[in-house]
C-alpha positions as CSV (number, residue, x, y, z in Angstrom):
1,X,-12.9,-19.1,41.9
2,X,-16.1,-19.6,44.2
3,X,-18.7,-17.0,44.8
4,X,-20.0,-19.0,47.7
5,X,-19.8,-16.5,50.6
6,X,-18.4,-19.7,52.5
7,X,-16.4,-23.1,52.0
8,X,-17.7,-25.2,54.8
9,X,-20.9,-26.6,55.9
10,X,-19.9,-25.1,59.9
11,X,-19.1,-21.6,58.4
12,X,-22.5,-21.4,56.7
13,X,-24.8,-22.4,60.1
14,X,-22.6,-20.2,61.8
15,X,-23.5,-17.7,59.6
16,X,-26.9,-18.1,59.5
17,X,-27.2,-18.5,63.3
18,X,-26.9,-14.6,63.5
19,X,-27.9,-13.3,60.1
20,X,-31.4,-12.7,61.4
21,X,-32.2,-10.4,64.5
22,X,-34.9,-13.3,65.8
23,X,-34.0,-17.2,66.3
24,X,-37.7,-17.5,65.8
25,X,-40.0,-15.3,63.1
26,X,-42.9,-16.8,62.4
27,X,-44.2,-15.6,59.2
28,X,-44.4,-16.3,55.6
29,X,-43.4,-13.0,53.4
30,X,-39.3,-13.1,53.1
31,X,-39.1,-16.7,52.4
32,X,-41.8,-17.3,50.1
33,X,-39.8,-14.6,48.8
34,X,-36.7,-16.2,47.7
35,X,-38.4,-19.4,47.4
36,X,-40.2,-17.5,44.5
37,X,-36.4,-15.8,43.2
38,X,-34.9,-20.4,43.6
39,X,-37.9,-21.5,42.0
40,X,-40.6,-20.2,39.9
41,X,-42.6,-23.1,38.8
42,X,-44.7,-25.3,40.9
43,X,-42.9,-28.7,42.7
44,X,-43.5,-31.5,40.5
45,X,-43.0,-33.8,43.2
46,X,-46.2,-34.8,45.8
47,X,-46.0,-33.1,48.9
48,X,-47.3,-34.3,52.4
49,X,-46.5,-31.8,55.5
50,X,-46.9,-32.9,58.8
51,X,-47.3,-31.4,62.0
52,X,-48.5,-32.0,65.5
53,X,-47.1,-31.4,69.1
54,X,-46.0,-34.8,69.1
55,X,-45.3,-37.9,66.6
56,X,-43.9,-35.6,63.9
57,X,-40.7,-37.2,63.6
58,X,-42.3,-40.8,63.9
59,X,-44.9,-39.8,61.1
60,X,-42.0,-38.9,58.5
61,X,-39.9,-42.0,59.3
62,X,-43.2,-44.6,58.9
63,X,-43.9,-42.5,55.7
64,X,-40.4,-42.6,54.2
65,X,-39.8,-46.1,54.7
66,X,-43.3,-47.2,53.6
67,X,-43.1,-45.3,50.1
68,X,-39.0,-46.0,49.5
69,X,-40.5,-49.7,49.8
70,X,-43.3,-48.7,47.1
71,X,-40.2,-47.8,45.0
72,X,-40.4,-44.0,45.2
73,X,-37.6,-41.6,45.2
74,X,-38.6,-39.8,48.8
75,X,-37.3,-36.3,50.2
76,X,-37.5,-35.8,54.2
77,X,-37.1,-32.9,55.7
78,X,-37.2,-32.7,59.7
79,X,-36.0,-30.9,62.8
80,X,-34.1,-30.8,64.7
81,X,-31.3,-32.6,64.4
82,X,-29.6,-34.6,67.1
83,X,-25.7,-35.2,65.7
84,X,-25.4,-33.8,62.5
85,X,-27.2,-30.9,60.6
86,X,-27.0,-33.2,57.6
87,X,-29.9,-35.6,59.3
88,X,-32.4,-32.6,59.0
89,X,-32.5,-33.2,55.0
90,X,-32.4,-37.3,53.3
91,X,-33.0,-38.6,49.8
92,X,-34.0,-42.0,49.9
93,X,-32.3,-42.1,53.2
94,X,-29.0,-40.8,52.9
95,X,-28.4,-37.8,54.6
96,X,-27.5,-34.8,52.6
97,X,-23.8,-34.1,52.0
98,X,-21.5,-31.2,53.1
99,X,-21.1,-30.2,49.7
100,X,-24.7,-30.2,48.2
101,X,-25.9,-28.4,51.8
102,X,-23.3,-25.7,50.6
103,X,-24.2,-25.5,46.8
104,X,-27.7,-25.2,48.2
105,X,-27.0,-22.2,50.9
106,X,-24.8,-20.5,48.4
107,X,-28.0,-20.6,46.2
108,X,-30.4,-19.3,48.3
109,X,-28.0,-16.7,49.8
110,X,-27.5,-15.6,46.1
111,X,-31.6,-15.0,45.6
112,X,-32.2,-13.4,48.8
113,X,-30.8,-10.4,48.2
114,X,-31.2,-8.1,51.2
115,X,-33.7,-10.4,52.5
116,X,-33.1,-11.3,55.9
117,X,-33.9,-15.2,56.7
118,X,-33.8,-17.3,59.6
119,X,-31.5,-20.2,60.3
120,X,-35.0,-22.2,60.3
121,X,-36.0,-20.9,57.1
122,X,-32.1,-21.3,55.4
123,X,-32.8,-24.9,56.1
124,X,-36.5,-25.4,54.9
125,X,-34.9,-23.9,51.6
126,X,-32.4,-26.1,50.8
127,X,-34.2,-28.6,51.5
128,X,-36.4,-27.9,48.8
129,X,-33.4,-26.9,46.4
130,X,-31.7,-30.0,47.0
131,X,-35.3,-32.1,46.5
132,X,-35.8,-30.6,43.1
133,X,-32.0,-31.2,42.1
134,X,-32.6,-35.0,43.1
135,X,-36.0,-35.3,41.3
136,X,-37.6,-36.4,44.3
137,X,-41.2,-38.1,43.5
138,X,-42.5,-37.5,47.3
139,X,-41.1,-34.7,49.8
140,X,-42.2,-35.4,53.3
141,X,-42.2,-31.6,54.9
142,X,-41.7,-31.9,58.9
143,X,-43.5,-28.3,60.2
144,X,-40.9,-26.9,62.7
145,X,-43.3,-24.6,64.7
146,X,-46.8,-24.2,64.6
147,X,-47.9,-24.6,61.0
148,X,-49.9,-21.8,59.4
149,X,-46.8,-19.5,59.6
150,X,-44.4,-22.0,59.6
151,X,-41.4,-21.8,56.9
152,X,-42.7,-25.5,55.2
153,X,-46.1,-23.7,55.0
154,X,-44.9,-21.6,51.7
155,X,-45.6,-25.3,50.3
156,X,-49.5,-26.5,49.2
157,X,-48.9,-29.5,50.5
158,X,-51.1,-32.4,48.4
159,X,-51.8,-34.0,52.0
160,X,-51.5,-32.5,55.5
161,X,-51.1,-34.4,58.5
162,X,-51.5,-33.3,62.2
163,X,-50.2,-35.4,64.2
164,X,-51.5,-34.3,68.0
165,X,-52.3,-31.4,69.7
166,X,-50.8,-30.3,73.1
167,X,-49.4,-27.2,75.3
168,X,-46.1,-26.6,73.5
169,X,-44.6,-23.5,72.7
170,X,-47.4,-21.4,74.0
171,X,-45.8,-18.0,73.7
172,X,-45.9,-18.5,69.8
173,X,-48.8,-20.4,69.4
174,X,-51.1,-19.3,72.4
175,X,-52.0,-20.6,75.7
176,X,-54.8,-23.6,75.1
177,X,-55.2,-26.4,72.7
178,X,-57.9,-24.5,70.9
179,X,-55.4,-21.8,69.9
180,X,-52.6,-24.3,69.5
181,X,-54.9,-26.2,67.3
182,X,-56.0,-23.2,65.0
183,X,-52.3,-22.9,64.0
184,X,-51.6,-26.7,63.3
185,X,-54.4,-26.3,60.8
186,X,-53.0,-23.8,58.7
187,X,-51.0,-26.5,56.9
188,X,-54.3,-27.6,55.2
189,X,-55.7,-26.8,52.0
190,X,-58.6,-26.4,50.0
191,X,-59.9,-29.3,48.6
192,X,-56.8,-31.3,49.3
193,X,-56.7,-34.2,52.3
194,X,-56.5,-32.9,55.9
195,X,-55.5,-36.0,58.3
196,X,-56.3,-35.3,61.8
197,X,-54.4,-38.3,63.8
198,X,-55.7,-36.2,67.4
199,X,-58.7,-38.3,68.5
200,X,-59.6,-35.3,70.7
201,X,-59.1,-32.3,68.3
202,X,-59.8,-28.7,69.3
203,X,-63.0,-27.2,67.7
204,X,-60.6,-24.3,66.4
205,X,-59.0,-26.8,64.6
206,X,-61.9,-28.5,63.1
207,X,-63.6,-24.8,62.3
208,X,-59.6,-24.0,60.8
209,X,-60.5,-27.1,58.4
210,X,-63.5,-26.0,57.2
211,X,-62.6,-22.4,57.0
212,X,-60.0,-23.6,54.8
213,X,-62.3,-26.0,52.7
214,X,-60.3,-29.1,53.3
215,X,-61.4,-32.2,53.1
216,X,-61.0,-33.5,56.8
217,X,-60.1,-37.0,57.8
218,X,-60.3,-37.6,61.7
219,X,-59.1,-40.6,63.2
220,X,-62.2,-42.3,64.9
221,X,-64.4,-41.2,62.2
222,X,-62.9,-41.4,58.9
223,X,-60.5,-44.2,59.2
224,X,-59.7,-46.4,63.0
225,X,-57.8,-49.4,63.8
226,X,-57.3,-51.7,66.3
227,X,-54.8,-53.6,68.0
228,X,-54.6,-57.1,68.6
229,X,-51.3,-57.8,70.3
230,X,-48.6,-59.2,68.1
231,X,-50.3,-57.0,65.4
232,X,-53.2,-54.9,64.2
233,X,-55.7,-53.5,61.9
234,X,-56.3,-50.4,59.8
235,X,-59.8,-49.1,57.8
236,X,-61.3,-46.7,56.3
237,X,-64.5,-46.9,54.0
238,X,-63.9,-50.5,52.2
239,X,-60.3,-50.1,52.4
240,X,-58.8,-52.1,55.1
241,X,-55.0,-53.7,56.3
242,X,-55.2,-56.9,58.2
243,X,-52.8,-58.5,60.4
244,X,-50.3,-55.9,60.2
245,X,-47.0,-56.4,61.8
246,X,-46.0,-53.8,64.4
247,X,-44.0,-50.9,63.9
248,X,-40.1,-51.3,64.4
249,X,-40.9,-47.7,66.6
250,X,-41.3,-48.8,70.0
251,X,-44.5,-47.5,71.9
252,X,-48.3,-48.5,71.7
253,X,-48.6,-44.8,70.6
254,X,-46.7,-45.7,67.4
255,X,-49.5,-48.1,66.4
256,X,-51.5,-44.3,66.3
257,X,-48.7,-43.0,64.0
258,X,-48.5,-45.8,61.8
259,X,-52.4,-45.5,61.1
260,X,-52.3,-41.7,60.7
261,X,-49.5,-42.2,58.3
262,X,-51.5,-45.0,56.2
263,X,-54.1,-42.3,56.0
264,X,-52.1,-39.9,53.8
265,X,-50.9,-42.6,52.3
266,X,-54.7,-43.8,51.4
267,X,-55.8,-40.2,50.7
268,X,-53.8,-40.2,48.0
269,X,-54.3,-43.5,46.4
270,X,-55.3,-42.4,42.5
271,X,-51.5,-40.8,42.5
272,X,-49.5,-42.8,44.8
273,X,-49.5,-47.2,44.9
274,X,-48.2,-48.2,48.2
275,X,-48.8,-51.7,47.8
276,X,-49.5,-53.9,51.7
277,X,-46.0,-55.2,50.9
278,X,-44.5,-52.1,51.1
279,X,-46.7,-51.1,54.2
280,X,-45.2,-54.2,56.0
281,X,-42.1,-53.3,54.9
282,X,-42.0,-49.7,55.7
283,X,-43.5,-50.6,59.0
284,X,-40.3,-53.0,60.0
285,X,-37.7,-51.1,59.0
286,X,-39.0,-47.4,59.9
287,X,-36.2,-46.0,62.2
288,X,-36.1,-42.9,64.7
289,X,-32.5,-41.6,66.9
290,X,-34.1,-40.4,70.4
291,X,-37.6,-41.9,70.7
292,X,-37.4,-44.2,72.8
293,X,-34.4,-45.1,71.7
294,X,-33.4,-48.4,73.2
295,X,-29.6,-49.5,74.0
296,X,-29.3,-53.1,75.3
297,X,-27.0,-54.7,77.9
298,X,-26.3,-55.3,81.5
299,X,-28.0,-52.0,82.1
300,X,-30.1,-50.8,79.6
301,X,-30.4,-47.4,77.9
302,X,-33.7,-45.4,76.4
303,X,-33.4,-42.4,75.0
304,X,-36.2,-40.2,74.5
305,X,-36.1,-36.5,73.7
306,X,-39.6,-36.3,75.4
307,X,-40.0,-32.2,75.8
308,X,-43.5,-31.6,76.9
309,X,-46.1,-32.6,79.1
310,X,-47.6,-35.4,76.1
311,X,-44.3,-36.4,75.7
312,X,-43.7,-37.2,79.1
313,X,-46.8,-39.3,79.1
314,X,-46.3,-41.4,76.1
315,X,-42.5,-41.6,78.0
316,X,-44.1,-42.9,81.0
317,X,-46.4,-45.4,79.8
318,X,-43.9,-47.5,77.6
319,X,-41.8,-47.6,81.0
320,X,-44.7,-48.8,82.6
321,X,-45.4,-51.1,79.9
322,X,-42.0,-52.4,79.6
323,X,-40.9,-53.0,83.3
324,X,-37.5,-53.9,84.7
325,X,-36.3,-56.1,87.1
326,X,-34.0,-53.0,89.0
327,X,-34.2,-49.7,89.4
328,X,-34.7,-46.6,86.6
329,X,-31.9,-43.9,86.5
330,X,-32.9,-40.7,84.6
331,X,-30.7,-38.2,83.3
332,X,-33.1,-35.1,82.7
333,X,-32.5,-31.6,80.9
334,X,-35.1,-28.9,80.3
335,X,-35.1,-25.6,78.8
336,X,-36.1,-23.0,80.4
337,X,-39.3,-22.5,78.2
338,X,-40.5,-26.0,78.8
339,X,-43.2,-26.6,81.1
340,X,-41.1,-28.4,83.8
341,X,-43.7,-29.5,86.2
342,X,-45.6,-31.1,83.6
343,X,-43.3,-33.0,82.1
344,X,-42.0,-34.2,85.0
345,X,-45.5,-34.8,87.0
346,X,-46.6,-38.3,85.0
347,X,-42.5,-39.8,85.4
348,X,-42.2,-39.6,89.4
349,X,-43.7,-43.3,89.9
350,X,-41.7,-44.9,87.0
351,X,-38.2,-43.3,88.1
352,X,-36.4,-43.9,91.2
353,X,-33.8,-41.6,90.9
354,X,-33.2,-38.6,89.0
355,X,-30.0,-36.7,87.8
356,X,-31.3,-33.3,86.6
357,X,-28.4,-31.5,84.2
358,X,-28.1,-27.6,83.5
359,X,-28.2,-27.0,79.6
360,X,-26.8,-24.2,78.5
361,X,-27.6,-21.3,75.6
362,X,-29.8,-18.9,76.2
363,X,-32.9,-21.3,76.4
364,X,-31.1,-23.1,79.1
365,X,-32.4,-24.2,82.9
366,X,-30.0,-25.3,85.5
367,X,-29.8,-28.8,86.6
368,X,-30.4,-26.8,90.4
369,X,-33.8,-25.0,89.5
370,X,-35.0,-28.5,87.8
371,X,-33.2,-30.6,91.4
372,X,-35.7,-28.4,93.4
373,X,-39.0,-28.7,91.5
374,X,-38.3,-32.3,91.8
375,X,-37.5,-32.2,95.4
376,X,-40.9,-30.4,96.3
377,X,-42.0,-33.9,94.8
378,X,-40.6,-36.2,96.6
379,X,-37.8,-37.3,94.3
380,X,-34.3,-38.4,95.0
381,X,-32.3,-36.2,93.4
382,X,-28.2,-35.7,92.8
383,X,-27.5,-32.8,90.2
384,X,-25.3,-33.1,87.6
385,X,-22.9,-31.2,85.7
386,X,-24.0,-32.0,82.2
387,X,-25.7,-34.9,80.1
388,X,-22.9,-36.6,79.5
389,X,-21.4,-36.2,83.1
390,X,-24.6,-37.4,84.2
391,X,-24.2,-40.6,81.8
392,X,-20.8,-41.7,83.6
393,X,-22.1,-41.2,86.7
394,X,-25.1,-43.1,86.2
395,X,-23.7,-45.7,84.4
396,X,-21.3,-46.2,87.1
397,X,-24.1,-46.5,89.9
398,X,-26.7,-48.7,88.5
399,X,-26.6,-52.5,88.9
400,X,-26.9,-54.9,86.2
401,X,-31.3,-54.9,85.8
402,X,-31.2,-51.7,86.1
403,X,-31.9,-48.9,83.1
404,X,-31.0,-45.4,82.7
405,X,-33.5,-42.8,80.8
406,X,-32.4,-40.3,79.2
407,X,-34.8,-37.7,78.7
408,X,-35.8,-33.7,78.2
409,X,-34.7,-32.2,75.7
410,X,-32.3,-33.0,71.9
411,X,-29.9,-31.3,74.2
412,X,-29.9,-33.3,76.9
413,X,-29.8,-36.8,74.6
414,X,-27.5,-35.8,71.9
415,X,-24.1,-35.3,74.2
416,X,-25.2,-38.7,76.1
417,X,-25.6,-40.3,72.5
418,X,-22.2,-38.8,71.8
419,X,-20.6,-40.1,75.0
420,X,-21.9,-43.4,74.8
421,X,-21.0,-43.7,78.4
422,X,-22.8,-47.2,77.8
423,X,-19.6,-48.6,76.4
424,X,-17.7,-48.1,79.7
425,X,-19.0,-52.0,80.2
426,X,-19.4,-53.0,76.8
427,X,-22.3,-54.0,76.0
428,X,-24.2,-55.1,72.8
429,X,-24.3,-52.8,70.1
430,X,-27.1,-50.0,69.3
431,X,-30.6,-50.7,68.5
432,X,-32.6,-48.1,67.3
433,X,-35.8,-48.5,68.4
């Protein structure tokens, strides 16, 4: 018989969704506590962490599918998840099974004792218990929060990305880039590559790097590239990538990502060969749910979990670069901690109409507060009940050359994703963009 306190994968989150008096602790004591009880030794594997307001996700997908080209055996770790807890945690890109997400929780409960972890930091361990069981060669660490007191952060990562800077989550991480900045820099180390992908990075964060004794790489500075439309270029020092092909990830910002991720990659050349095959490869095939997420038919779908004001921007640029011959539908949800005005501010001259949506949990806004910051703009508004009651409605108004944009929040895109109102006229299948 089983000493696992639970059976099922649902149990366990439900579990751990209210063992711990805080959602959110930021701190590094209790679970570099167990993580010391699971596993004593060092990692063997190479680690590269990456944080960032923005790009995380896309940085970890060009990274994973770059080095599973080079032949590695690659861990992911990243939240959050849009369907299915299992996407949080991949080895060589399958998701992580029911069963081994159990064995691993069953673990960690086991060597925590009467330590008290988050649902954040239940996650961050397995995933490191289930890389070690796979004898991963790479594990690519996505920072949930911040950085310096993040749960990935019990890691010294061998290379440490940061991706962007912005306003996000400034009751945790403080009110201005500079602050903001100071604790995305925490994920570096002493003598170890720093990658700053920001081509605007706060002086905190540059001061952080130094503090720290990393070795910084700033984009600009240390390593550029350019664009030349159908494809680009990458260098740093003598080192340099012609005629590359163009990520798979749609967005001119992704040509950013791409280059920041060939950085870590570069940085750690004398342990890691990542041939330019494998670069091409990796930049092809690279694949991302909910950023700008394209669905393809009579009207067309994007789906973009866009959640701050950055976001919002890159969102409102690849509209603009990619224009349709109708209208553009969105279908937006906030929380209530999300800076609403900014976010919406750069979309109101790529959208025409606008179906806010109420999201619930205790984070939640209503679709009303959101339908009257956006009418004080001048947007035509008509509220909705929920993200995917917004999706059939939509759906059912726009015209063929039309597109509907999903937007806001992982809440807001995963019910719509779920829905797939989309297939109320049948078009093509999915593309992930």
């Amino acid at each position: 018989m089983s000493d696992s306190r639970f059976t099922t994968l649902d149990d366990w989150l439900r579990w751990q969704e209210t063992l711990h008096p805080q959602t959110i602790e930021l701190g590094l004591e209790r679970v570099r506590t167990v993580w010391r009880q699971l596993q004593p030794e060092p990692s063997p594997y190479i680690t590269i962490t990456v944080g960032g307001t923005n790009g995380k996700g896309s940085c970890v997908a060009l990274l994973e599918a770059m080095l599973q080209a080079a032949g590695y055996r690659v861990g992911a770790y990243t939240s959050p998840h849009l369907l299915r807890y299992n996407e949080r945690i991949r080895i060589e890109g399958v998701e992580a099974s029911d069963a081994a997400l159990c064995r691993a929780f069953a673990r960690i409960d086991a060597a925590r004792r009467d330590v008290s972890l988050t649902y954040f930091e239940f996650g961050t361990l397995a995933a490191l218990e289930l890389f070690r069981e796979a004898n991963v060669e790479v594990a690519l660490l996505e920072v949930g929060l911040g950085g310096r007191l993040d749960a990935v952060n019990i890691i010294d990562a061998d290379a440490a990305l940061v991706v962007s800077i912005d306003l996000d989550h400034t009751e945790w991480l403080g009110p201005d880039r500079n602050s903001i900045g100071y604790e995305k820099a925490g994920i570096y180390r002493a003598d170890r590559p720093a990658i700053c992908a920001d081509p605007d990075p706060p002086p905190r964060l540059i001061e952080q790097a130094r503090m720290l004794n990393a070795n910084l790489l700033q984009v600009g500075r240390d390593y550029d590239f350019t664009s030349t439309g159908p494809s680009w270029r990458w260098w740093s020092g003598d080192l340099h990538f012609d005629e590359l092909p163009l990520p798979r990830l749609v967005g001119t910002h992704q040509i950013g990502n791409a280059a920041a991720a060939l950085m870590a990659l570069a940085s750690l050349g004398d342990r890691l060969s990542v041939p330019l095959s494998a670069i091409r490869t990796g930049l092809l095939q690279a694949k991302l749910l909910g950023r700008f997420q394209s669905i393809p038919g009579p009207v067309e779908w994007i789906l973009d979990v866009a959640h701050n004001p950055l976001g919002a921007a890159i969102l409102a640029t690849n509209l603009q670069e990619r224009p349709c011959s109708g209208r553009t539908w969105a279908i937006c949800g906030l929380l209530a901690d999300k800076d609403a005005h900014g976010i919406i501010h750069p979309l109101l001259n790529v959208i025409d109409d606008w179906y806010p949506v109420t999201l619930t949990g205790p984070r939640g806004r209503s679709g009303e507060d959101l339908a009257q910051l956006l009418r004080a703009a001048g947007a035509r508004v008509q509220v909705a009940a929920d993200p995917a009651a917004a999706g059939q409605i939509a759906q059912a108004a726009a015209n063929p050359g039309d597109r509907i944009v999903v937007l806001g929040s992982f809440h807001t895109v995963a019910p719509v994703l779920t829905a797939q109102p989309w297939q109320s006229n049948s078009p093509p299948p999915s593309r992930e963009a």
